[in-house]
C-alpha positions as CSV (number, residue, x, y, z in Angstrom):
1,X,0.0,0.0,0.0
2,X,2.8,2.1,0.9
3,X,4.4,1.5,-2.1
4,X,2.2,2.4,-4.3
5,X,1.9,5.9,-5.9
6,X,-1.3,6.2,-7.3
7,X,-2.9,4.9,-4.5
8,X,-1.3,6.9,-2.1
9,X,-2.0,10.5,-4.7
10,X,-5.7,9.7,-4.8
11,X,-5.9,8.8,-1.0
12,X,-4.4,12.1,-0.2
13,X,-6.3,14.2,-2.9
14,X,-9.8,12.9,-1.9
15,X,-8.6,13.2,1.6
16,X,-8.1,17.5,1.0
17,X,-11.4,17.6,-0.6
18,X,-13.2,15.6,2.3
19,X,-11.4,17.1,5.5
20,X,-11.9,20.6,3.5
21,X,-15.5,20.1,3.6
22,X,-16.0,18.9,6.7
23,X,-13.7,21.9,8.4
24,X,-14.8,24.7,5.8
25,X,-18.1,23.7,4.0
26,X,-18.7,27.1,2.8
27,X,-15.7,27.7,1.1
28,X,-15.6,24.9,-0.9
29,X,-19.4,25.0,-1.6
30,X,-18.0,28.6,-3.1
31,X,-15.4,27.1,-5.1
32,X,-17.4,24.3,-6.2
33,X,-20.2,26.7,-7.3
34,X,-17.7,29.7,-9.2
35,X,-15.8,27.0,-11.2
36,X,-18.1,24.8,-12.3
37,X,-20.2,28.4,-13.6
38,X,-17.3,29.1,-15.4
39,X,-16.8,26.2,-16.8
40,X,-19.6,25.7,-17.9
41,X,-19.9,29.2,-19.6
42,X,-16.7,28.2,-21.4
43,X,-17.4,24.4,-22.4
44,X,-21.3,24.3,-23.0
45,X,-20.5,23.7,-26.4
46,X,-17.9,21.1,-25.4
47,X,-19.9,19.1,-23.4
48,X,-22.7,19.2,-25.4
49,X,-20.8,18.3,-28.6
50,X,-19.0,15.6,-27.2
51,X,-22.1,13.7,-25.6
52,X,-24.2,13.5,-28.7
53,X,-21.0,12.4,-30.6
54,X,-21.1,9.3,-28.3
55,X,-24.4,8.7,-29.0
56,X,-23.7,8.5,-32.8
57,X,-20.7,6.5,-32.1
58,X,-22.0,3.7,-29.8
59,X,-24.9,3.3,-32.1
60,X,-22.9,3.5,-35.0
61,X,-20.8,0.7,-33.6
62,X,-23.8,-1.2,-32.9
63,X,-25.3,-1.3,-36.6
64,X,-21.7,-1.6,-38.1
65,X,-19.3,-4.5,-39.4
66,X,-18.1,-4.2,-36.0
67,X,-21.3,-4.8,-34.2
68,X,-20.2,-9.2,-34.6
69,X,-17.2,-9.0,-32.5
70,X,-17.5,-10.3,-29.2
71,X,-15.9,-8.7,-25.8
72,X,-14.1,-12.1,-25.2
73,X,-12.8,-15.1,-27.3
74,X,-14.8,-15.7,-30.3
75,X,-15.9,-19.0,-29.3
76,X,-17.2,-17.2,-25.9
77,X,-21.1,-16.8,-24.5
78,X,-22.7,-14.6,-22.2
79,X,-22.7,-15.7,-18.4
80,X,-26.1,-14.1,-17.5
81,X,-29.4,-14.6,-19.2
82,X,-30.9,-12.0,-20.9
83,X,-33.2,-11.0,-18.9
84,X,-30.3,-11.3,-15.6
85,X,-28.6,-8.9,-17.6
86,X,-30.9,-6.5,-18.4
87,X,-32.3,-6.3,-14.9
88,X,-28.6,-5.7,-13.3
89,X,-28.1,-2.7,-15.9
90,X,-30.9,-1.2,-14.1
91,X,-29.5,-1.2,-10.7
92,X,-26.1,-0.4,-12.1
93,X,-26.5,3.2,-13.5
94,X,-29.6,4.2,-11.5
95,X,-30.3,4.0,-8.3
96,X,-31.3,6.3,-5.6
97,X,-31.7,9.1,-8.3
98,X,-34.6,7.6,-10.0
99,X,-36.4,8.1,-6.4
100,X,-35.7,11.4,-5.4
101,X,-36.1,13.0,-9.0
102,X,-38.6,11.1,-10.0
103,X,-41.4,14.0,-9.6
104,X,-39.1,16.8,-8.4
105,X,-37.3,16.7,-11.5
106,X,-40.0,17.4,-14.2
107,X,-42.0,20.1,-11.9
108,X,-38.8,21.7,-11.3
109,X,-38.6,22.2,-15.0
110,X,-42.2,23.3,-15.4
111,X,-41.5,26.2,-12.8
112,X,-39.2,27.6,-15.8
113,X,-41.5,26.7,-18.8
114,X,-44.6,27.8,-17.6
115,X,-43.2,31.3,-17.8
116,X,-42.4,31.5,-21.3
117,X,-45.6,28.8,-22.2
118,X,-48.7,27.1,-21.4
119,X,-49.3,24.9,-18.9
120,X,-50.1,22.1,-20.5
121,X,-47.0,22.4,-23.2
122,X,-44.8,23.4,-20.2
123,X,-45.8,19.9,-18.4
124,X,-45.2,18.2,-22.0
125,X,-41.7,19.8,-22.7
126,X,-40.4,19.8,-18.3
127,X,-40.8,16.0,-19.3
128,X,-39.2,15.4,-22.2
129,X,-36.0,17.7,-21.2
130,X,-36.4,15.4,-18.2
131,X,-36.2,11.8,-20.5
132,X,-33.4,13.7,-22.2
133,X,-31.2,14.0,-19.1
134,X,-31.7,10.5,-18.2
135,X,-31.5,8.7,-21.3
136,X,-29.9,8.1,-24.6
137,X,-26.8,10.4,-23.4
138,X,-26.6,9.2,-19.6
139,X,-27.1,5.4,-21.5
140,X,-24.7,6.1,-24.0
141,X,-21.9,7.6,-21.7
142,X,-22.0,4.8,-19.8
143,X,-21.9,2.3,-22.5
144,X,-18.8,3.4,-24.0
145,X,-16.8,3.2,-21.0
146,X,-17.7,-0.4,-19.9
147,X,-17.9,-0.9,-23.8
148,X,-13.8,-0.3,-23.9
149,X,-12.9,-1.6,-20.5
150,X,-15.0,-4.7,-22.0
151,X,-12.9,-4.7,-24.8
152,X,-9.8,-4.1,-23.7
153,X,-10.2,-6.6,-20.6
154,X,-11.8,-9.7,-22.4
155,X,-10.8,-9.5,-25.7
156,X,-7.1,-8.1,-25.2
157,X,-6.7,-9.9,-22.2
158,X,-5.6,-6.2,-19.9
159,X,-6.4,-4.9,-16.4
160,X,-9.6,-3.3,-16.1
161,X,-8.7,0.4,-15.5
162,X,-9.2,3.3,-17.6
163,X,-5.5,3.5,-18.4
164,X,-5.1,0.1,-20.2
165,X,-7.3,1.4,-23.7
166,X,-4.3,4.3,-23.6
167,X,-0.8,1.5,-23.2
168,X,-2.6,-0.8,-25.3
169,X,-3.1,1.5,-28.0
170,X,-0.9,4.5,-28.1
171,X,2.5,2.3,-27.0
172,X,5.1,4.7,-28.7
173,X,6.0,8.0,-26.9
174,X,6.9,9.5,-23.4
175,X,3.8,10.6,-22.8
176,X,1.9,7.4,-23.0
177,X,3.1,6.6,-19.7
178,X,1.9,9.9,-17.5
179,X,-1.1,10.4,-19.1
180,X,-2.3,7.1,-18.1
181,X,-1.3,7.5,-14.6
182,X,-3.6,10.8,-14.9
183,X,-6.4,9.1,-16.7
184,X,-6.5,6.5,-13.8
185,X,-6.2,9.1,-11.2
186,X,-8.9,11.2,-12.6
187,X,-11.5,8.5,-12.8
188,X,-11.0,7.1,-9.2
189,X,-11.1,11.3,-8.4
190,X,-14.4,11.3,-10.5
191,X,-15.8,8.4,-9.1
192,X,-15.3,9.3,-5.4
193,X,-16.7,12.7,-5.6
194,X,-19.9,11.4,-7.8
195,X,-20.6,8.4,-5.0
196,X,-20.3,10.9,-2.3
197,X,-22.9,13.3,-3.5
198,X,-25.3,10.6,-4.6
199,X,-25.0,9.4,-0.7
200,X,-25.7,13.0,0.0
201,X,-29.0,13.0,-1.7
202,X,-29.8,9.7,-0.6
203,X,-29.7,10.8,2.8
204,X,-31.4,14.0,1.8
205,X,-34.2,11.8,0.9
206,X,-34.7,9.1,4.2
207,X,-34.4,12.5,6.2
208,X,-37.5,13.9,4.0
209,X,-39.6,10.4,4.2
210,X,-39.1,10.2,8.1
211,X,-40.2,13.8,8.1
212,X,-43.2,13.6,6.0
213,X,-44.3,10.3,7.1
214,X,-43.3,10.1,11.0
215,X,-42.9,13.4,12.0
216,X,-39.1,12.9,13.2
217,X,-37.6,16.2,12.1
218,X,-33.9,18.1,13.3
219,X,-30.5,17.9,12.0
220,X,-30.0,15.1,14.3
221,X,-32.1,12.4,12.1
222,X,-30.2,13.7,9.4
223,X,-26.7,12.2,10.7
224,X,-28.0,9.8,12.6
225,X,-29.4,8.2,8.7
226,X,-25.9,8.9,8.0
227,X,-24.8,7.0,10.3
228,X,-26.3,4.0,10.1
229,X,-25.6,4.1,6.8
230,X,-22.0,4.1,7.7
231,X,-22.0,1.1,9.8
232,X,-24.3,-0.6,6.8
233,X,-21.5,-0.4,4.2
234,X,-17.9,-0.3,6.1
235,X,-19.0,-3.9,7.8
236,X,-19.2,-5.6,4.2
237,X,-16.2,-4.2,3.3
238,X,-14.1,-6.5,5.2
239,X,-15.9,-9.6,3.9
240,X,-16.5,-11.0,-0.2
241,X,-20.4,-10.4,0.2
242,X,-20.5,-10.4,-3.6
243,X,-24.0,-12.3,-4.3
244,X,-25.5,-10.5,-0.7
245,X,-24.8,-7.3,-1.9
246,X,-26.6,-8.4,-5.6
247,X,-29.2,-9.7,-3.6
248,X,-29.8,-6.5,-2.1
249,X,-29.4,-4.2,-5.1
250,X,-31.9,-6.9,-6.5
251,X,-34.4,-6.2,-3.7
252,X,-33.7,-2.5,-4.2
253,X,-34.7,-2.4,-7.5
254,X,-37.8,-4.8,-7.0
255,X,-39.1,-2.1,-4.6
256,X,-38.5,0.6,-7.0
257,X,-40.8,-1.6,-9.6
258,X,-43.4,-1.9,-7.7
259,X,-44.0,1.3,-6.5
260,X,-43.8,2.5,-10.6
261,X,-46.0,-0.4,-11.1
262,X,-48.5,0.8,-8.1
263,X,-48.2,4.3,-9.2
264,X,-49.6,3.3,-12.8
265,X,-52.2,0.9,-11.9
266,X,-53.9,2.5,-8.9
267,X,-53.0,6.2,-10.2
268,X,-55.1,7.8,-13.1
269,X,-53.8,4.8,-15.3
270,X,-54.8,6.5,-18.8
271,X,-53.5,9.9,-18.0
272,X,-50.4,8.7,-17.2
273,X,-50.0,6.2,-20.3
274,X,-51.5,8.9,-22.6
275,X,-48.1,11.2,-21.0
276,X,-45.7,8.5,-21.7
277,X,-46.6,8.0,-25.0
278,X,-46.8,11.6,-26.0
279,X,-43.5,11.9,-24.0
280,X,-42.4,9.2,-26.6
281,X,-43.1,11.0,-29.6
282,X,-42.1,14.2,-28.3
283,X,-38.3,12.8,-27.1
284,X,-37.9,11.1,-30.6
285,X,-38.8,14.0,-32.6
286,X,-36.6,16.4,-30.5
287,X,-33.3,14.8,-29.5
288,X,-31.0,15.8,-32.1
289,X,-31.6,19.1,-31.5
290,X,-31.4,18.8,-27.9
291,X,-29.1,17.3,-28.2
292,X,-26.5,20.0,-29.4
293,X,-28.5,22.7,-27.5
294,X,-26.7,25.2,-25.6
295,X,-29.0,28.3,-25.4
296,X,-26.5,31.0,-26.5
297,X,-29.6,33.6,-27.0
298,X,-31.4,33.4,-24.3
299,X,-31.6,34.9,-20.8
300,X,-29.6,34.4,-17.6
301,X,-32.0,32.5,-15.9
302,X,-32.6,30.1,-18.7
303,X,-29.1,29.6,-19.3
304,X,-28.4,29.3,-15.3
305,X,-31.2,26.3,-15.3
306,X,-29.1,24.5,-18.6
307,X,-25.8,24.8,-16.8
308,X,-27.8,23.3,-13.3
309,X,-29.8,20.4,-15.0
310,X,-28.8,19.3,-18.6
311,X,-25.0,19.9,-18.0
312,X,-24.6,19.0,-14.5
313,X,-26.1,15.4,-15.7
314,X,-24.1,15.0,-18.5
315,X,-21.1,15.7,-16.2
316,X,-23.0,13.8,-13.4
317,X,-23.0,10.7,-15.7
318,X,-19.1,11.4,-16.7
319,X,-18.4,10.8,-13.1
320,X,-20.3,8.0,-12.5
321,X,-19.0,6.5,-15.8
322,X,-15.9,4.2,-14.7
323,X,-18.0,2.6,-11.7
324,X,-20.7,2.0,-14.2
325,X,-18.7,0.5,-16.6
326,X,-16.5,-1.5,-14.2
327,X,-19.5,-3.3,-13.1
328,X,-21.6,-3.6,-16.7
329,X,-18.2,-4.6,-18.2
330,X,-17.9,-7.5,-15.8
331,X,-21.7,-8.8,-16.6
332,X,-21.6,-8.2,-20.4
333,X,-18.3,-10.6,-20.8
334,X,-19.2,-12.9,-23.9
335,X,-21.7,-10.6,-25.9
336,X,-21.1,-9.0,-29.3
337,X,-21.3,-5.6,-29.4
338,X,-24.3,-4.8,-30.8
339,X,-25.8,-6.9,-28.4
340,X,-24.2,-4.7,-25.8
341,X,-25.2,-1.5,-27.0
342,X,-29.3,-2.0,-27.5
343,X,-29.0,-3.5,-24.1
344,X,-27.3,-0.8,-22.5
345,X,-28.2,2.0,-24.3
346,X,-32.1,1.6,-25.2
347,X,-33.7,-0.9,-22.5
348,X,-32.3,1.8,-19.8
349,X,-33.7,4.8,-21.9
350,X,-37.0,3.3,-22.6
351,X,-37.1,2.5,-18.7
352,X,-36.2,6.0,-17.9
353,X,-39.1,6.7,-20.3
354,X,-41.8,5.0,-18.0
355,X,-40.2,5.8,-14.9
356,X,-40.2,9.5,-15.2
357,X,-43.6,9.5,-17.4
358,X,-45.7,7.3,-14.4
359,X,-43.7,9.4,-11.3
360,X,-43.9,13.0,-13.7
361,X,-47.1,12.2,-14.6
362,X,-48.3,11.3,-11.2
363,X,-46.8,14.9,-10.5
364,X,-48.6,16.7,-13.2
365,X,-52.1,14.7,-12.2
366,X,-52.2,16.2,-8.9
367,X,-50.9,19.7,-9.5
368,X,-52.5,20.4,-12.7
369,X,-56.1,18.4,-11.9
370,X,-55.9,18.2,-8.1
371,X,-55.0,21.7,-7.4
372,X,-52.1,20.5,-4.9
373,X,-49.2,22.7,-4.2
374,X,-46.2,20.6,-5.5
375,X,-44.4,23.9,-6.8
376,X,-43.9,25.1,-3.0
377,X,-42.9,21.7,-2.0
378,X,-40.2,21.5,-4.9
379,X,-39.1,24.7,-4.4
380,X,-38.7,24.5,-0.2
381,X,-38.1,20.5,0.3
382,X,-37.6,18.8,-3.0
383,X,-36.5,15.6,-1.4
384,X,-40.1,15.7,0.0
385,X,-41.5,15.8,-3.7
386,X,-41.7,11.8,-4.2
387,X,-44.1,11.4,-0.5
388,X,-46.2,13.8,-1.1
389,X,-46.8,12.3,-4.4
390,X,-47.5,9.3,-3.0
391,X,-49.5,10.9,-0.2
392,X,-52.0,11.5,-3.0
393,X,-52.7,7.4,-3.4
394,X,-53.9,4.8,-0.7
395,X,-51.8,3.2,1.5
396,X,-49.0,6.3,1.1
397,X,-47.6,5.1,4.8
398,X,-46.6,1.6,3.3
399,X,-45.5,2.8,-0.4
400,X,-43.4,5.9,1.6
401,X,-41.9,3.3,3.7
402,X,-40.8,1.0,0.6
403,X,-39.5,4.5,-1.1
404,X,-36.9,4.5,1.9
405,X,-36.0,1.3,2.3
406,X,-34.9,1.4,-1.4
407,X,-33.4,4.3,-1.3
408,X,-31.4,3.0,1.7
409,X,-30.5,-0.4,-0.1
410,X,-29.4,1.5,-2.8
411,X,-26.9,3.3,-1.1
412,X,-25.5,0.6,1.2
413,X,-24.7,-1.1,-2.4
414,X,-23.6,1.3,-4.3
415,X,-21.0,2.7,-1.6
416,X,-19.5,-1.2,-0.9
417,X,-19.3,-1.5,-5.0
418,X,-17.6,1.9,-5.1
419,X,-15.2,1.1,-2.9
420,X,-14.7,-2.3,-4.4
421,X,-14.0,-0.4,-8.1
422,X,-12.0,2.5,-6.2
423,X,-9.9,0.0,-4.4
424,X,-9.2,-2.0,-7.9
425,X,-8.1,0.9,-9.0
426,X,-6.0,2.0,-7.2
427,X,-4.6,-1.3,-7.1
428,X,-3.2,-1.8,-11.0
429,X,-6.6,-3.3,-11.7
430,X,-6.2,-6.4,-8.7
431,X,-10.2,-7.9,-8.9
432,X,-9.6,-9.1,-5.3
433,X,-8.2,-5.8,-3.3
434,X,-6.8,-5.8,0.1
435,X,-9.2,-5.4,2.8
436,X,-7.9,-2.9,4.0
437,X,-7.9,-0.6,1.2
438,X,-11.4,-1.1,0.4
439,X,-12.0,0.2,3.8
440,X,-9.9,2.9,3.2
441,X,-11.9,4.3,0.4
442,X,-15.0,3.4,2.4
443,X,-14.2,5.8,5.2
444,X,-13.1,8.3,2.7
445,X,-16.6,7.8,0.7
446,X,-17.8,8.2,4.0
447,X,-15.8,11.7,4.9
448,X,-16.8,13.0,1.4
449,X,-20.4,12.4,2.3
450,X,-20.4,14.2,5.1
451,X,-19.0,16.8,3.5
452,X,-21.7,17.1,1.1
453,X,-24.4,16.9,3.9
454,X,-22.6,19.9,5.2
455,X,-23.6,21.7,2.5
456,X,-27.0,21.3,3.5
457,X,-28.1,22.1,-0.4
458,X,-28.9,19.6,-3.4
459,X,-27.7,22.2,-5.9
460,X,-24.5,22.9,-3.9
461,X,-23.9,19.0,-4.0
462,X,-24.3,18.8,-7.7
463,X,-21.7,21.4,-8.2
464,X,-18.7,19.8,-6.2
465,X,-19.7,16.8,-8.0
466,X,-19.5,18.4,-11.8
467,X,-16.4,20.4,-10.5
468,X,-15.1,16.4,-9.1
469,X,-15.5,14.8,-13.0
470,X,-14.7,18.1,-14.9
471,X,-11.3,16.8,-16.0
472,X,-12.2,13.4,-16.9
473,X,-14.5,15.2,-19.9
474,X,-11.4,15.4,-21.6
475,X,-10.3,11.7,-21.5
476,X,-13.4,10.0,-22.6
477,X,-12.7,11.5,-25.8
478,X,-9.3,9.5,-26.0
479,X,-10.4,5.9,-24.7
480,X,-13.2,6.5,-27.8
481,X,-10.2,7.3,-30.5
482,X,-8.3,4.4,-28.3
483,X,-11.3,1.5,-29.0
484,X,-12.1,3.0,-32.6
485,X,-8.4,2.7,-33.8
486,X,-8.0,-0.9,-31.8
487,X,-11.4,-2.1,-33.5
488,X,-9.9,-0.9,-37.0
489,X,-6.8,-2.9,-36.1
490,X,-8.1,-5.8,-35.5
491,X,-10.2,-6.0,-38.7
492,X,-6.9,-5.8,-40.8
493,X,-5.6,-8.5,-39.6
């Protein structure tokens, strides 16, 4: 452990960011917040460019010559069913997000709207940009990162780190070397800082259920949920709970299917599947150009709610992108590449699609028909958004109840795979770490979570995780030109 360089750089940088924010919230919150603006300002275009380009490029790769070869030996086959599969991808890039935005997110969007439109097209449009920020581009940036680690790992037989697209491919040259040092540093950096302010909001969102439903309220409940999420995920961490921890992410996600599935049967069923499919049509019709949007002409506060939502998540997803694809990587050995793609790229998306258009929808129902006032709620307590929601169905105690429990479950698994993947990392790609570094990243996941409750504000939280994977925007890029010139390669031979 002492030996080893990278481990010890990105043990000590996550360390400054983590004691920083526990010591000096504010300041960093003010950092996080002035860089990530300018940033933004400067790389809108950047961003935005780049993200539909691996769209094109993973699809592209699905319908090509290239879409026969498989990530492994040619003679190779899946390990997981189909349908195993495709229920793991679900749990992999999702998670706690899907619950707390799951309403908050589209009326948050229909505050802005409504200003400049109807109601009724605001609610339309607050849901599509919402679909848009959680699907074909989130789908797609995760699929090309576990698409090369895939390839790279299985087929090429190297480590599965970020750095081994870059040795494999670029071998000549002095700078081959550093550079993937950085890239490797920069995604356990990115990945670190993303967990962390996912934990945040997950806590953000027990506190609000415990509020809403039970009436337990103070800062206290806040850390105390902290804590025992703490003592939930640094235990496993010294043993190889492997199938528990699917188990639970597989209970996790059950829960979260059947409260979508309550939602849409016991809910106003036909408004709700009337929404999706208009949210269907609309998202088809309107991604490309969404999809290079950047809003040069309008005001600030239009531009201000861009930079917040649509490029936070695309830098959101960035960050999350090597734990993603570490995991879908590992599950996906033995399938061809278009295989790969539709399953990671349009299942997901069309899942989004119900997801958001049942919980949105719910939303809309009771604020535009029911008269109830969501927009305070989102606007005061946003994590409160999904319970009240449910508040306006029977049985709201037990479905609130099941809303937490996942939303717990989700974390405890998430932070133990995290620091599994972190701990690999930082480890030259070992795929059985020491203990004790995986509880080393754990108690750092753990600082860096604190630090983001701290904060005490979602939107504060999103910006120290955009300003965490800013850097790694620039080497996605190169593990793309890495797999592209590797497939190319490997066809002349």
């Amino acid at each position: 452990m002492l030996r080893n360089p990278l481990l010890l750089t990105a043990l000590g940088l996550t360390s400054v960011v983590a004691l920083w924010g526990v010591f000096d919230t504010e300041s960093l919150a003010r950092l996080a917040q002035a860089q990530v603006a300018q940033q933004f300002r400067s790389r809108a275009w950047f961003i935005m460019l780049m993200t539909s380009l691996l769209v094109v490029t993973v699809l592209t790769l699905a319908f090509s010559r290239f879409g026969e070869i498989r990530l492994g030996r040619d003679d190779e086959r899946p390990e997981f069913s189909t349908l195993s599969w495709l229920t793991m991808l679900f749990a992999a890039g999702m998670g706690v997000g899907l619950l707390f935005y799951g309403a908050a997110e589209p009326l948050t969007h229909y505050q802005l709207v409504r200003a400049r439109t109807e109601s009724d097209l605001a609610a339309s449009y607050a849901l599509v940009t919402t679909i848009f920020n959680w699907g074909l581009h989130a789908w797609s940036i995760y699929a090309i990162t576990a698409l090369v680690i895939a390839y790279f790992s299985y087929r090429k037989g190297r480590p599965g780190l970020v750095s081994s697209p870059i040795r494999y491919t670029f071998r000549r040259g002095r700078w081959v070397g550093p550079l993937a040092w950085v890239a490797d540093l920069l995604a356990i950096y990115a990945i670190a800082i993303g967990l962390a302010g996912s934990l945040a909001i997950g806590v953000f969102q027990v506190e609000g259920g415990l509020g809403h439903l039970f009436g337990i309220t103070g800062d206290w409940v806040r850390y105390l949920v902290f804590g025992l999420l703490c003592l939930a995920f640094l235990a496993p961490l010294t043993l190889d709970l492997g199938r528990g921890m699917a188990r639970l992410s597989n209970l996790a996600m059950a829960i979260a299917l059947g409260l979508m599935v309550y939602l849409l049967l016991v809910g106003p069923t036909h408004y709700l599947m009337n929404g999706v499919v208009d949210t269907l049509g609309a998202y088809l019709s309107g991604v490309v150009q969404q999809g290079f949007a950047t809003y040069p002409f309008f005001g600030k506060a239009f531009q201000d709610w861009f930079h917040g939502w649509t490029l936070n998540y695309m830098v959101w997803w960035i960050a999350w992108a090597p734990f993603v694809g570490v995991f879908v990587a590992r599950i996906s050995r033995g399938r061809t590449i278009r295989e790969f793609v539709l399953g990671v790229v349009l299942v997901p998306t069309l899942f989004s699609l119900l997801w958001f258009g049942v919980f949105g929808g719910t939303g809309f129902y009771a604020l535009l028909r029911e008269g109830l006032p969501l927009l305070e709620v989102v606007r005061e307590r946003p994590e409160d958004t999904t319970f009240f929601v449910l508040e306006a169905l029977p049985l709201a105690g037990l479905t609130g109840s099941a809303s937490m429990i996942a939303a717990f479950l989700f974390l405890v698994t998430s932070v133990v795979s995290a620091a599994y993947v972190l701990a690999m990392f930082s480890t030259s790609g070992d795929e059985d770490p020491p203990v004790r570094v995986k509880l080393a990243w754990g108690v750092l996941l753990a600082l860096l979570g604190l630090a983001m409750l701290l904060a005490d504000d979602v939107t504060t939280v999103r910006a120290i995780i955009a300003l965490g994977a800013m850097a790694f925007v620039f080497i996605l890029p190169l593990l793309v030109v890495a797999l592209l010139k590797t497939l190319i390669r490997e066809e002349r031979r």
